[in-house]
Backbone as a printed PyTorch tensor [residue, N CA C, xyz], in Angstrom:
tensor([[[ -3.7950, -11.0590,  -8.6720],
         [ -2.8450, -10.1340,  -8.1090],
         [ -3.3730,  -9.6590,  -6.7520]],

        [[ -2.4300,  -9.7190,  -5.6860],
         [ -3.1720,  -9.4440,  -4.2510],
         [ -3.2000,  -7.7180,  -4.4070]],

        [[ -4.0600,  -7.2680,  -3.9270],
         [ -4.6600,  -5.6240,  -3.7730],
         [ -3.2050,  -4.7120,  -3.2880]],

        [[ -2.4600,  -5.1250,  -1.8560],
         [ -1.5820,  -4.7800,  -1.7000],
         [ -0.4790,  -4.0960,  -3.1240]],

        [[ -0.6460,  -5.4680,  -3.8680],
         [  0.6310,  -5.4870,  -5.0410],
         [  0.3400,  -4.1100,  -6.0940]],

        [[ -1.0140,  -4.6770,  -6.2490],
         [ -1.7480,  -3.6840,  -7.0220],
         [ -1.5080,  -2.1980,  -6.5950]],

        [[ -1.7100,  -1.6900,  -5.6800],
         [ -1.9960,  -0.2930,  -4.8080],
         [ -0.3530,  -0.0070,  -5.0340]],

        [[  0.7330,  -0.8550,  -5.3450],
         [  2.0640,  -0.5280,  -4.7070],
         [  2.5670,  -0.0610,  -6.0750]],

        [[  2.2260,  -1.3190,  -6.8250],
         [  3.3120,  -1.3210,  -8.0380],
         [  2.2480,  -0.1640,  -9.1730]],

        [[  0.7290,  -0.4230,  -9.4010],
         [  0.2880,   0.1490, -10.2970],
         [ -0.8330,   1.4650,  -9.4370]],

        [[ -1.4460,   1.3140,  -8.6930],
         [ -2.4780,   2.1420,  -8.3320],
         [ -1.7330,   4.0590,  -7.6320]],

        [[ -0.6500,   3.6630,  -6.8990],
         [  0.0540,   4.7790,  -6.6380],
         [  0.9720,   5.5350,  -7.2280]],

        [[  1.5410,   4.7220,  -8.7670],
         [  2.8440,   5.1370,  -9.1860],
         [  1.6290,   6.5310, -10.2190]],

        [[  0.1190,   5.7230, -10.5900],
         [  0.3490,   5.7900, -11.6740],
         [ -0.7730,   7.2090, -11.4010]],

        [[ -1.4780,   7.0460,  -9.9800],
         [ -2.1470,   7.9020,  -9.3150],
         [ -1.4120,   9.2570,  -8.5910]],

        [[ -0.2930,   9.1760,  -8.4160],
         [  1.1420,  10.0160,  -7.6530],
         [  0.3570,  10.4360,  -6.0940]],

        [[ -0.3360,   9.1240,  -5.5190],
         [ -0.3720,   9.4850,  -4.3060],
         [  0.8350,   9.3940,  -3.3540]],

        [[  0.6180,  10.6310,  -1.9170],
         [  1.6370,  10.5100,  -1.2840],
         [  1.4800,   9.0390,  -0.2920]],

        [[  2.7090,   9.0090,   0.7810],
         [  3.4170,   7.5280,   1.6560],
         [  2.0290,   7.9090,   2.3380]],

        [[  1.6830,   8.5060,   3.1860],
         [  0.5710,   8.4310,   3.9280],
         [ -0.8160,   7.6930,   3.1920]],

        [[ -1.2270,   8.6290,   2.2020],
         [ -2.2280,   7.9000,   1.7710],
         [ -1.8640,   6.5280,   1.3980]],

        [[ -1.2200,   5.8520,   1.1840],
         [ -0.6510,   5.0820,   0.7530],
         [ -0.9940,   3.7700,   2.0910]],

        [[ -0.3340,   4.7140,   3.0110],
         [ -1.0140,   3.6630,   4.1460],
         [ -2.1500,   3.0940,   4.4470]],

        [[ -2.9690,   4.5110,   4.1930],
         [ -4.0450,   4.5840,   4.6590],
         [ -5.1630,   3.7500,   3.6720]],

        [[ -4.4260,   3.4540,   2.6440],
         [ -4.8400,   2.3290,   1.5400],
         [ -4.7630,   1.3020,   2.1250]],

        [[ -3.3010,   0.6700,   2.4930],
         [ -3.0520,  -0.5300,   2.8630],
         [ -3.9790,  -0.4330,   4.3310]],

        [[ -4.4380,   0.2130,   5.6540],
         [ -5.2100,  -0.1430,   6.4310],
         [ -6.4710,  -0.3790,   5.6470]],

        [[ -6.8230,  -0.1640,   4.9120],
         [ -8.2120,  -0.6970,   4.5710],
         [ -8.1110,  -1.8920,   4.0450]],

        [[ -7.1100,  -2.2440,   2.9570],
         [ -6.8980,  -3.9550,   2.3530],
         [ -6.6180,  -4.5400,   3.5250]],

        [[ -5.6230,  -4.5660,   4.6250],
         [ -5.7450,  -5.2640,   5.3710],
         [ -6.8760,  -5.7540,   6.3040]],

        [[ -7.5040,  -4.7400,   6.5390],
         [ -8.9960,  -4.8510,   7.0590],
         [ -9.8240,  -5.9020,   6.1950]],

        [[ -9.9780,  -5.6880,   5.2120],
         [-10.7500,  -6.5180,   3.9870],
         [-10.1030,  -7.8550,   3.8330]],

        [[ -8.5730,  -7.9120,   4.0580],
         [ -7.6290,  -9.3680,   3.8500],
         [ -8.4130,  -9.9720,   5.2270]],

        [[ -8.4370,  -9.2210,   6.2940],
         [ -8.6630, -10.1540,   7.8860],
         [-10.2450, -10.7000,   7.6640]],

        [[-11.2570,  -9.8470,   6.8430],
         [-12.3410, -10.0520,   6.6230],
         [-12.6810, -11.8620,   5.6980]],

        [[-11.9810, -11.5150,   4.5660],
         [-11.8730, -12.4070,   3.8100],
         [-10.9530, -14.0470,   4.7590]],

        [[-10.3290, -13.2400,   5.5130],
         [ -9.2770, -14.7400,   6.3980],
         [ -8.6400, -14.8730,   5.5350]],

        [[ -8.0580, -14.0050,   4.6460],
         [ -6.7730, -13.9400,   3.5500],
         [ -6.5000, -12.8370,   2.8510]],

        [[ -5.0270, -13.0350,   2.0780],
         [ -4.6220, -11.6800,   1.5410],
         [ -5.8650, -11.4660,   0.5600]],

        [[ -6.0330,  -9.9560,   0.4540],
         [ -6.9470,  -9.7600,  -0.6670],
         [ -6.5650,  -9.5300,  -2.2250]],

        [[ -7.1640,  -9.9410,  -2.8290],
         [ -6.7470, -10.2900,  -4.2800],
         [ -7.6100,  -9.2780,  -4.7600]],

        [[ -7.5730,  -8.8130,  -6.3140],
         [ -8.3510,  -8.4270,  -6.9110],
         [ -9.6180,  -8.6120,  -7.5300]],

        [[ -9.4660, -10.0620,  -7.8310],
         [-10.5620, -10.8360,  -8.0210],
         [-11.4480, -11.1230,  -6.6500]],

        [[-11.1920, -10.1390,  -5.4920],
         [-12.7860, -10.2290,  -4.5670],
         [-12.8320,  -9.1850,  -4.5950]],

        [[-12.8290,  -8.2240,  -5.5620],
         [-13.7270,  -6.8320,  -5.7180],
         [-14.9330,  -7.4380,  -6.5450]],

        [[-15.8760,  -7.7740,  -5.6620],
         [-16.8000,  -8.1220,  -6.4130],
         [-18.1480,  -7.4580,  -5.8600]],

        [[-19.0860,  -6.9440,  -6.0900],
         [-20.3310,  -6.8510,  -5.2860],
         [-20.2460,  -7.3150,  -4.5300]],

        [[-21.1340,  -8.2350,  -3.8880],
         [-21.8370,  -8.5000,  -2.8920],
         [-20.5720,  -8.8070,  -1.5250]],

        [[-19.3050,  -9.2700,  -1.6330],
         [-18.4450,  -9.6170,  -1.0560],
         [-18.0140,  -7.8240,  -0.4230]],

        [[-17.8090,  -6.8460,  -1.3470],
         [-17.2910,  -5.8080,  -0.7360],
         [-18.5730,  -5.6710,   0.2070]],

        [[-19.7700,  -5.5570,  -0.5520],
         [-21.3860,  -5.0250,   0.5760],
         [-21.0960,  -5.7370,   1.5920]],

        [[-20.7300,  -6.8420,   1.9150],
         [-20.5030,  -7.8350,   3.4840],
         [-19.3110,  -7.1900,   4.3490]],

        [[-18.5750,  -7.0520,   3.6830],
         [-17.2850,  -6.7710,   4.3490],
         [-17.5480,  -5.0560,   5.3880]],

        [[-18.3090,  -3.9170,   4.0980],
         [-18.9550,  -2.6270,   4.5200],
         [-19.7360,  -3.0380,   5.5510]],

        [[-20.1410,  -3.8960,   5.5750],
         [-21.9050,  -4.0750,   6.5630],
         [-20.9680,  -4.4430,   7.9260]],

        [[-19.6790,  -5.3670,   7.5130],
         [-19.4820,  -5.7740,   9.1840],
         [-18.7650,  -4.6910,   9.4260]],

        [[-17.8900,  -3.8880,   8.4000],
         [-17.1820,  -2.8530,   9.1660],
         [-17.4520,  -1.5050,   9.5510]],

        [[-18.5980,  -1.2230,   9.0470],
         [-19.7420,  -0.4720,  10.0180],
         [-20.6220,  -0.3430,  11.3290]],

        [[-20.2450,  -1.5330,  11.5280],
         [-20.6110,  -2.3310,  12.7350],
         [-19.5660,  -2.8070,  13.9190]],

        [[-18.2980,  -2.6950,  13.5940],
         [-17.2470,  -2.5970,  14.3360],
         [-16.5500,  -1.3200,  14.2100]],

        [[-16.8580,  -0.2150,  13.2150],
         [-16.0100,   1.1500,  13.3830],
         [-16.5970,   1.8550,  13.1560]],

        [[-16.3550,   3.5570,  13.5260],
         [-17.2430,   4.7950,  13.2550],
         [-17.9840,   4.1770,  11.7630]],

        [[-18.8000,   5.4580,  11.7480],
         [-19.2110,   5.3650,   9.8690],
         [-18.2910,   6.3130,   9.2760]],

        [[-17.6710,   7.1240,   9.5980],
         [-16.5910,   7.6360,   8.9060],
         [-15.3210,   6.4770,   8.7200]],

        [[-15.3750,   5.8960,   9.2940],
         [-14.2930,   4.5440,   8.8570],
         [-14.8400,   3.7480,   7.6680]],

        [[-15.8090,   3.4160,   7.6880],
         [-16.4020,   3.0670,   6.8970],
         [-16.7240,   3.2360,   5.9310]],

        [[-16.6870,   4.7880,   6.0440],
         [-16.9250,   5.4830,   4.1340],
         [-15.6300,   5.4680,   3.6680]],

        [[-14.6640,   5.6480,   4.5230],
         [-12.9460,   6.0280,   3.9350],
         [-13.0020,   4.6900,   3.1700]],

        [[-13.2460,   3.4680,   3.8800],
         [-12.9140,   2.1290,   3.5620],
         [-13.8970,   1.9690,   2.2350]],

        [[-15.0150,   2.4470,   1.7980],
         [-15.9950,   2.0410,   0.9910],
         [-15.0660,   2.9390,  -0.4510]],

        [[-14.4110,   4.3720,  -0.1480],
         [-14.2540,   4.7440,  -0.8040],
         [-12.8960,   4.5980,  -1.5840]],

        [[-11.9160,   4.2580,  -0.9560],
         [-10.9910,   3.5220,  -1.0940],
         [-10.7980,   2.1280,  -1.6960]],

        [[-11.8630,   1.3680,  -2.0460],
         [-11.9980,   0.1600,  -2.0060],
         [-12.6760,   0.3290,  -3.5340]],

        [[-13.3080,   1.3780,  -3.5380],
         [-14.1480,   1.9870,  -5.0210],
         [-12.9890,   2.4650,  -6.0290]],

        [[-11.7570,   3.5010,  -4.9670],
         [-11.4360,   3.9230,  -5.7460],
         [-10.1740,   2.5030,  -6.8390]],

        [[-10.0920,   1.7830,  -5.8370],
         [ -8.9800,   1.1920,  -6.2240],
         [ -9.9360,   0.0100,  -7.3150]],

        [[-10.9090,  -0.1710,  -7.0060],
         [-11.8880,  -1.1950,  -8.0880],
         [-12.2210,  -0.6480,  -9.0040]],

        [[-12.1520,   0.7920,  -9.6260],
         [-12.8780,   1.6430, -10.3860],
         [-11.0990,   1.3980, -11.5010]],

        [[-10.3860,   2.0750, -10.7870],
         [ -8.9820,   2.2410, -11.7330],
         [ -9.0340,   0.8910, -12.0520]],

        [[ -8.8250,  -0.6800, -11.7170],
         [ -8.8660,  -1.9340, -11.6110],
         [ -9.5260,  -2.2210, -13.2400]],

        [[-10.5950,  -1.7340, -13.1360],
         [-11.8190,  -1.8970, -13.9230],
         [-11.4770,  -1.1540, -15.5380]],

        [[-11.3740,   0.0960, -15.4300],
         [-10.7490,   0.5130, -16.3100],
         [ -9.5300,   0.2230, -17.2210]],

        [[ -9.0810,  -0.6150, -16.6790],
         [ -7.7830,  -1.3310, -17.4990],
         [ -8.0310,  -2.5390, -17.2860]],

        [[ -9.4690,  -3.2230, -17.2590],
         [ -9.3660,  -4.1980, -17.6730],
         [ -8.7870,  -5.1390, -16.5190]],

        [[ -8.5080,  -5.2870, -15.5770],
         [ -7.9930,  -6.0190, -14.7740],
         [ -8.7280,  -6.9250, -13.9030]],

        [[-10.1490,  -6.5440, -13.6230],
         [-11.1260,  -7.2520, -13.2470],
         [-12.5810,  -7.1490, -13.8300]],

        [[-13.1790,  -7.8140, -13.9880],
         [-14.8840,  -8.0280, -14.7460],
         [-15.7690,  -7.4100, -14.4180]],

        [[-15.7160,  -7.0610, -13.6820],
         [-16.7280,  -6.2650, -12.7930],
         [-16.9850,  -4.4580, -12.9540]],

        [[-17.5970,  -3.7480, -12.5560],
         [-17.0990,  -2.4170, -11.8620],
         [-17.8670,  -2.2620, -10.5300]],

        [[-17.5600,  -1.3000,  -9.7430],
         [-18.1300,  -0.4060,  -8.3540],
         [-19.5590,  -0.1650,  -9.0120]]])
């Protein structure tokens, strides 16, 4: 399931975030999709792939960009995780 789908159909309905944050979700998957050179799926919440992606985008944006993006990326792998949707956790 691409992250986008995820964040739209299950991560916001079920979280009652508002349209803004909402965006501000999708700027970080997209960031992570351009990283990857594709849409992002759920199945690359994985370790070491998110640590690469943090490392370059710390390095191209504030570190406050960077934590939004780390934390955002946690929060949406953490809910993910909890229902079972991917193998892994944060």
């Amino acid at each position: 399931m691409f992250l986008t789908c995820f964040l739209h159909d299950v991560y916001a309905p079920l979280r009652a975030i508002d349209r803004r944050t909402v965006q501000l979700y999708e700027y970080t998957i997209a960031s992570f999709g351009r990283f990857l050179g594709r849409p992002a799926e759920l199945s690359d919440l994985e370790e070491l792939l998110v640590a690469r992606f943090l490392m370059a985008r710390s390095r191209e944006r504030a570190a406050a960009t960077a934590a939004k993006d780390r934390s955002q990326l946690r929060a949406l792998w953490e809910f993910a995780a909890r229902r079972n949707l991917t193998p892994t956790w944060p």
